[in-house]
VMD Tcl script that builds the backbone (N, CA, C; Angstrom):
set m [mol new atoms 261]
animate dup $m
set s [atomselect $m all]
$s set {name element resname resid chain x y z} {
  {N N UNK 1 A 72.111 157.612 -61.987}
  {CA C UNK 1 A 70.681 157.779 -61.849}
  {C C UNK 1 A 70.233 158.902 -62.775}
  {N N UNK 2 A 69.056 158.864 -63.472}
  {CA C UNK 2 A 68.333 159.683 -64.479}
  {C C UNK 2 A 67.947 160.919 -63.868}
  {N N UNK 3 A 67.887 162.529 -64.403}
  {CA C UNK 3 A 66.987 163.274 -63.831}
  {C C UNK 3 A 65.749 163.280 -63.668}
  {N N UNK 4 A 65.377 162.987 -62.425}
  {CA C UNK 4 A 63.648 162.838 -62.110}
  {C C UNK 4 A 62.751 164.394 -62.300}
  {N N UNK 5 A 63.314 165.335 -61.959}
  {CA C UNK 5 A 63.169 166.513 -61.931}
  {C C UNK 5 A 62.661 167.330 -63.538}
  {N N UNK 6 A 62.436 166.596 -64.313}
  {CA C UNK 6 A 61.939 166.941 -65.925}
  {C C UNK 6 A 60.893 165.645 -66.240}
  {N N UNK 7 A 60.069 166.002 -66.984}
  {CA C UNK 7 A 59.088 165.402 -67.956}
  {C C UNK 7 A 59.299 164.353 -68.707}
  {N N UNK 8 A 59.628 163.148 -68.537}
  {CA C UNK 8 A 59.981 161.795 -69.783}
  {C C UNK 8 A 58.742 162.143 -70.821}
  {N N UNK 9 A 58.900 162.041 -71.690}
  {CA C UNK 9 A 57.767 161.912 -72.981}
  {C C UNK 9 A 58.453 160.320 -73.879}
  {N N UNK 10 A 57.034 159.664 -74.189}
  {CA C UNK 10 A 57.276 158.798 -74.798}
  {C C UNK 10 A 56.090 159.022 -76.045}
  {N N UNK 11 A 56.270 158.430 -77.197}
  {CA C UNK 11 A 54.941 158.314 -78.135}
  {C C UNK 11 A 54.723 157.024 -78.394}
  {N N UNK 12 A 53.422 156.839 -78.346}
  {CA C UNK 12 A 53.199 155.679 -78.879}
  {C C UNK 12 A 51.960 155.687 -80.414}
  {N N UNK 13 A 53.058 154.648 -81.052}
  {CA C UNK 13 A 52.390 154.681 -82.263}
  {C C UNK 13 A 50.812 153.844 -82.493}
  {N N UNK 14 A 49.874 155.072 -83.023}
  {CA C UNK 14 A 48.644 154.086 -83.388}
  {C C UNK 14 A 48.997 152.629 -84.004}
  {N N UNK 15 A 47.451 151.614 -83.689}
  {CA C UNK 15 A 47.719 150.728 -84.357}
  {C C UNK 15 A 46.805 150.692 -85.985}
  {N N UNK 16 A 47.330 149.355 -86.245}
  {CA C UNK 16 A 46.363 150.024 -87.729}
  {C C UNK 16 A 44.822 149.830 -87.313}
  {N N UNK 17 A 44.245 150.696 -88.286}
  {CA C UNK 17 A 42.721 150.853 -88.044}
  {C C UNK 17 A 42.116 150.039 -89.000}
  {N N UNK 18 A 41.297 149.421 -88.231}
  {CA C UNK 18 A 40.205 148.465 -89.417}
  {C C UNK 18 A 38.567 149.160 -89.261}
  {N N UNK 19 A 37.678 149.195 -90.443}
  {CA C UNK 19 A 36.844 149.465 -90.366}
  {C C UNK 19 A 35.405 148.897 -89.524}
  {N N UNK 20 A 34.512 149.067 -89.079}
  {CA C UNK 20 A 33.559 147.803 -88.415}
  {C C UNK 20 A 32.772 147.679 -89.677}
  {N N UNK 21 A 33.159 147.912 -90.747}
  {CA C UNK 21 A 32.305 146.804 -92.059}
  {C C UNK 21 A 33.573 145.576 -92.291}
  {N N UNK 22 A 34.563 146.016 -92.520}
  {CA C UNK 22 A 35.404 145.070 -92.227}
  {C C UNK 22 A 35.340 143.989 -91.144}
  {N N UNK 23 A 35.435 144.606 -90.396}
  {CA C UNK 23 A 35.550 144.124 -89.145}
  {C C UNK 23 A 33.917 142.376 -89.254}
  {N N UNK 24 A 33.123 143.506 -89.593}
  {CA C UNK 24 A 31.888 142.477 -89.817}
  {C C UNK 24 A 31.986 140.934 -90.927}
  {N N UNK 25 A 32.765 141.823 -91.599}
  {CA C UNK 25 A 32.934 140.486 -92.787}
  {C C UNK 25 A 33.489 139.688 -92.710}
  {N N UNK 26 A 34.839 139.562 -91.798}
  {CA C UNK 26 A 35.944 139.206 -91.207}
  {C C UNK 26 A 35.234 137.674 -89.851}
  {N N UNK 27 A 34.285 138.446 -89.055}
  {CA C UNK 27 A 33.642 137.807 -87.968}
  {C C UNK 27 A 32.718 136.726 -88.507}
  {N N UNK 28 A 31.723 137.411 -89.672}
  {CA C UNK 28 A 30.932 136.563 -90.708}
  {C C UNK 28 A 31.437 135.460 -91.063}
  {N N UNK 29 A 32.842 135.776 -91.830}
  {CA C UNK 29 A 33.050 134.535 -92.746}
  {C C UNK 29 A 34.060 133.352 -91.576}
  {N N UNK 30 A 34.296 133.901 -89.982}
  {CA C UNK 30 A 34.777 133.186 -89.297}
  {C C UNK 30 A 33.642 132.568 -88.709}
  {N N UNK 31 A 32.732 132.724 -88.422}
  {CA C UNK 31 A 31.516 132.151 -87.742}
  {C C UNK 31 A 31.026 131.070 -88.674}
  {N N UNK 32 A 31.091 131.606 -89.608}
  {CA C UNK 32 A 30.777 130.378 -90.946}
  {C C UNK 32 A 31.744 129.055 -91.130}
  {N N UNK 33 A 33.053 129.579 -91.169}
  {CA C UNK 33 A 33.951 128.673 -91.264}
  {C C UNK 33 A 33.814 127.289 -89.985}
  {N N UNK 34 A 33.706 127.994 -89.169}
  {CA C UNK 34 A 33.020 127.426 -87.568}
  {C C UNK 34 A 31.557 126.593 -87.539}
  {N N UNK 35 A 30.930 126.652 -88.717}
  {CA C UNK 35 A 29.372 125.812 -88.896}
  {C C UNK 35 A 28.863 126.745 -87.734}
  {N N UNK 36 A 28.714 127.596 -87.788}
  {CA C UNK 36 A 28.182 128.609 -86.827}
  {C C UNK 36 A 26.797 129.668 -87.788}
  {N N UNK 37 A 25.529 129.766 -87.583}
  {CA C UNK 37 A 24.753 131.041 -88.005}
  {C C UNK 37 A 25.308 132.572 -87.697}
  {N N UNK 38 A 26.247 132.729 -88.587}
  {CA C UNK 38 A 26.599 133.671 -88.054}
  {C C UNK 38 A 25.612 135.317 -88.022}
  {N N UNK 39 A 24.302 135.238 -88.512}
  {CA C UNK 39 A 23.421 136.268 -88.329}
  {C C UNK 39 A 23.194 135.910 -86.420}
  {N N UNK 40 A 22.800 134.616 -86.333}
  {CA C UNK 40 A 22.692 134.546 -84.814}
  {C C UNK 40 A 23.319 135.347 -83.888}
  {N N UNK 41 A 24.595 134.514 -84.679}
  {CA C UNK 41 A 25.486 135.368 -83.181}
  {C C UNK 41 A 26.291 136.464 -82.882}
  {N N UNK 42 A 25.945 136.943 -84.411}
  {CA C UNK 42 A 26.282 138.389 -84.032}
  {C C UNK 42 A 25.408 139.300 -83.547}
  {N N UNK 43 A 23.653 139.233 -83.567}
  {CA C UNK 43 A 22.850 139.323 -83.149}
  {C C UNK 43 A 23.170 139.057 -81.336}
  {N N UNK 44 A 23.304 138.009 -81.221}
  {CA C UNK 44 A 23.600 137.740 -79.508}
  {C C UNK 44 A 24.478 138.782 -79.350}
  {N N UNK 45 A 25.762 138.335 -79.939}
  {CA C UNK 45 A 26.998 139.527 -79.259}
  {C C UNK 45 A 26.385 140.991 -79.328}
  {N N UNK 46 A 25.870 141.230 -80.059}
  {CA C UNK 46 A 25.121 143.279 -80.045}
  {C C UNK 46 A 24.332 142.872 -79.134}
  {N N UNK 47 A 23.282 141.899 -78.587}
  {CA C UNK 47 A 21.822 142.129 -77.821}
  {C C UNK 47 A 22.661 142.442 -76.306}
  {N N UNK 48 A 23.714 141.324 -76.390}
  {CA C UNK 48 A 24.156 140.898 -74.559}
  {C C UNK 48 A 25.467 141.628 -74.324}
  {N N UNK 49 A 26.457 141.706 -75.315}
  {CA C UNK 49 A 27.830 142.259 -75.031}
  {C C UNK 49 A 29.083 140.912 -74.794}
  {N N UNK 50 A 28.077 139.750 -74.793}
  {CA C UNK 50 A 28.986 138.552 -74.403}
  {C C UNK 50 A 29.628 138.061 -75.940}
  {N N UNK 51 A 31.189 138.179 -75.656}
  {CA C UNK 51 A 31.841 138.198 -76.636}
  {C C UNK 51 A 32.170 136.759 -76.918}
  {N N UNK 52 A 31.710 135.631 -75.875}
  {CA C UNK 52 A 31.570 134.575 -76.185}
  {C C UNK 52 A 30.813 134.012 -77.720}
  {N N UNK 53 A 29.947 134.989 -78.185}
  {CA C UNK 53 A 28.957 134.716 -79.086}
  {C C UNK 53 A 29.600 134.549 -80.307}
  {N N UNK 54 A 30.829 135.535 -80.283}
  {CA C UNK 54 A 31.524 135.120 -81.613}
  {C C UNK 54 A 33.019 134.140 -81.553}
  {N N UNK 55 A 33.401 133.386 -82.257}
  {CA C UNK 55 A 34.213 132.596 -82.232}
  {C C UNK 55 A 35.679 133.784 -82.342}
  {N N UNK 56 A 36.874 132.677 -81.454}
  {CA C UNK 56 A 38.252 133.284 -82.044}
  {C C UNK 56 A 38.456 132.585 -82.774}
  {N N UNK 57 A 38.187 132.329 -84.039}
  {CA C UNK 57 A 38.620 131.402 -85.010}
  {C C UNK 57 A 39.362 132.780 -85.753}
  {N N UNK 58 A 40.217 133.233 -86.521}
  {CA C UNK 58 A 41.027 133.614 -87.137}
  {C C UNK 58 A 40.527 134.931 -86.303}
  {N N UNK 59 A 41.060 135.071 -84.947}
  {CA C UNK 59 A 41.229 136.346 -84.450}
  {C C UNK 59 A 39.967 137.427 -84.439}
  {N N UNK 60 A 38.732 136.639 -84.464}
  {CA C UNK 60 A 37.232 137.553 -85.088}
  {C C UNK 60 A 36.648 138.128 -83.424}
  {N N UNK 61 A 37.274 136.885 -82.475}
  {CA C UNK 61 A 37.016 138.117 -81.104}
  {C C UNK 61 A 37.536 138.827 -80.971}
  {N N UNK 62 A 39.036 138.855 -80.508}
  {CA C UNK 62 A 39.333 140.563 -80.412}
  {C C UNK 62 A 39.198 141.130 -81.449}
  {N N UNK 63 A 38.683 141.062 -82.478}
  {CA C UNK 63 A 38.476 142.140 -83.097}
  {C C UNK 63 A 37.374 142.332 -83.278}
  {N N UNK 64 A 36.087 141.723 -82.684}
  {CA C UNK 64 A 34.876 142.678 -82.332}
  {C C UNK 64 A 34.811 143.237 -81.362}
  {N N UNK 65 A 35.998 143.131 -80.704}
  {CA C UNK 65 A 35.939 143.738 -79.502}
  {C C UNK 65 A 36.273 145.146 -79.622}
  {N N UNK 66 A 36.951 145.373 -80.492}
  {CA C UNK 66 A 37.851 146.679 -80.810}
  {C C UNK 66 A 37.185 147.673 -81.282}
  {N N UNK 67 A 35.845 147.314 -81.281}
  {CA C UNK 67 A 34.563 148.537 -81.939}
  {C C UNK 67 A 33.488 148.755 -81.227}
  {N N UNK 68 A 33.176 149.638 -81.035}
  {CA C UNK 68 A 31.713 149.565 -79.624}
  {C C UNK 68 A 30.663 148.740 -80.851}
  {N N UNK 69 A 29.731 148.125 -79.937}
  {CA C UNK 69 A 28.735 147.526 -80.657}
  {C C UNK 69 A 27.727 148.499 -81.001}
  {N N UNK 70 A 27.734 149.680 -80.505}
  {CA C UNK 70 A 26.601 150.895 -81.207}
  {C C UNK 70 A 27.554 151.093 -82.894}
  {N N UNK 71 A 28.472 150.895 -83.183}
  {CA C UNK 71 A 29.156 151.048 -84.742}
  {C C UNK 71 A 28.518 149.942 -85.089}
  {N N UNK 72 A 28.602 148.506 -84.968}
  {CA C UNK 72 A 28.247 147.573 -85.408}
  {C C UNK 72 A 26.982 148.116 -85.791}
  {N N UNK 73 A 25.961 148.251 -84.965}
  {CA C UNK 73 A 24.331 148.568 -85.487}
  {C C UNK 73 A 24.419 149.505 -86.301}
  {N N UNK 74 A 25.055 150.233 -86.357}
  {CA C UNK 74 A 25.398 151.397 -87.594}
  {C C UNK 74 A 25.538 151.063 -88.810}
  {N N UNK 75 A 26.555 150.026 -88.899}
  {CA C UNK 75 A 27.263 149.950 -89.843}
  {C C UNK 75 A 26.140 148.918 -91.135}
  {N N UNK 76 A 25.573 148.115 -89.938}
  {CA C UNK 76 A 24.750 147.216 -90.090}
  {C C UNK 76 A 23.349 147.882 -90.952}
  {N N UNK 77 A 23.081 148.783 -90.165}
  {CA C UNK 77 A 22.111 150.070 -90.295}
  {C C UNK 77 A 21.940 150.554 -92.065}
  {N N UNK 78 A 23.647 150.814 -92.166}
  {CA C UNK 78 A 23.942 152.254 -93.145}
  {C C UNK 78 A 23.490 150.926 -94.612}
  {N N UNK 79 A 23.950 149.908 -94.622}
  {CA C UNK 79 A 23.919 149.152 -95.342}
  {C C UNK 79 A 22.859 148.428 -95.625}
  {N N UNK 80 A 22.124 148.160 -94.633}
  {CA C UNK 80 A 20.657 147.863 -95.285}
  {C C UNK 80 A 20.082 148.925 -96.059}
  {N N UNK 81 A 20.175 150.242 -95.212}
  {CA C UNK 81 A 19.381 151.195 -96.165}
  {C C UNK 81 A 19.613 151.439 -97.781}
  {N N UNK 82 A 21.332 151.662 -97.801}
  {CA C UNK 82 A 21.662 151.464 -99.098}
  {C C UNK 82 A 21.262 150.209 -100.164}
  {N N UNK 83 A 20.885 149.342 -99.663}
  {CA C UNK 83 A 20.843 147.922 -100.503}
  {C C UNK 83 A 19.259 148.191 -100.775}
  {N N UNK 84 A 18.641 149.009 -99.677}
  {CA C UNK 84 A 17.050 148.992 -100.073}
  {C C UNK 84 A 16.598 150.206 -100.709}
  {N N UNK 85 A 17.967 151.371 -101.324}
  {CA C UNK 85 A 17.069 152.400 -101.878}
  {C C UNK 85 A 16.403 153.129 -101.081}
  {N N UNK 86 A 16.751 153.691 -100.063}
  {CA C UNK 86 A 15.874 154.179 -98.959}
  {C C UNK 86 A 16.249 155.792 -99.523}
  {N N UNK 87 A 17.551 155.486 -99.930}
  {CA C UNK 87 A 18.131 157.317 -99.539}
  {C C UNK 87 A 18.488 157.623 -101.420}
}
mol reanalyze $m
mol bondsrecalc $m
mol representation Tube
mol addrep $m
């Protein structure tokens, strides 16, 4: 039997990190592939949280899942402004 009487430590290794612009382009071009609007429903998935909105077609749900949807509007955000010359 092991000593219970001390501290086990284990580490666990991060996983890799993807960006939520990535992450967006990734969901985009799966929603598309799907004959899906994908402005729609990524729109739904940020309004409701229902992750139904985006397809698992090449893994694009869990991985919108893996980002709060306040990044999404961000990300969404940072990039319009840039495309319009704002800043």
């Amino acid at each position: 039997m092991s000593d219970l009487s001390n501290t086990q430590f284990f580490k666990v290794e991060p996983g890799l990190q993807i960006s939520a612009k990535d992450i967006l382009e990734i969901v985009f071009k799966a929603l598309e592939e799907k004959g899906y609007n994908p402005v729609n429903q990524i729109v739904g998935y940020i309004m409701s949280g229902d992750p139904t909105y985006i397809t698992s077609h090449n893994g694009a749900r869990s991985l919108v899942m893996k980002v709060e949807r306040d990044e999404l509007v961000e990300e969404l955000l940072k990039s319009y402004i840039e495309n319009h010359s704002w800043e």
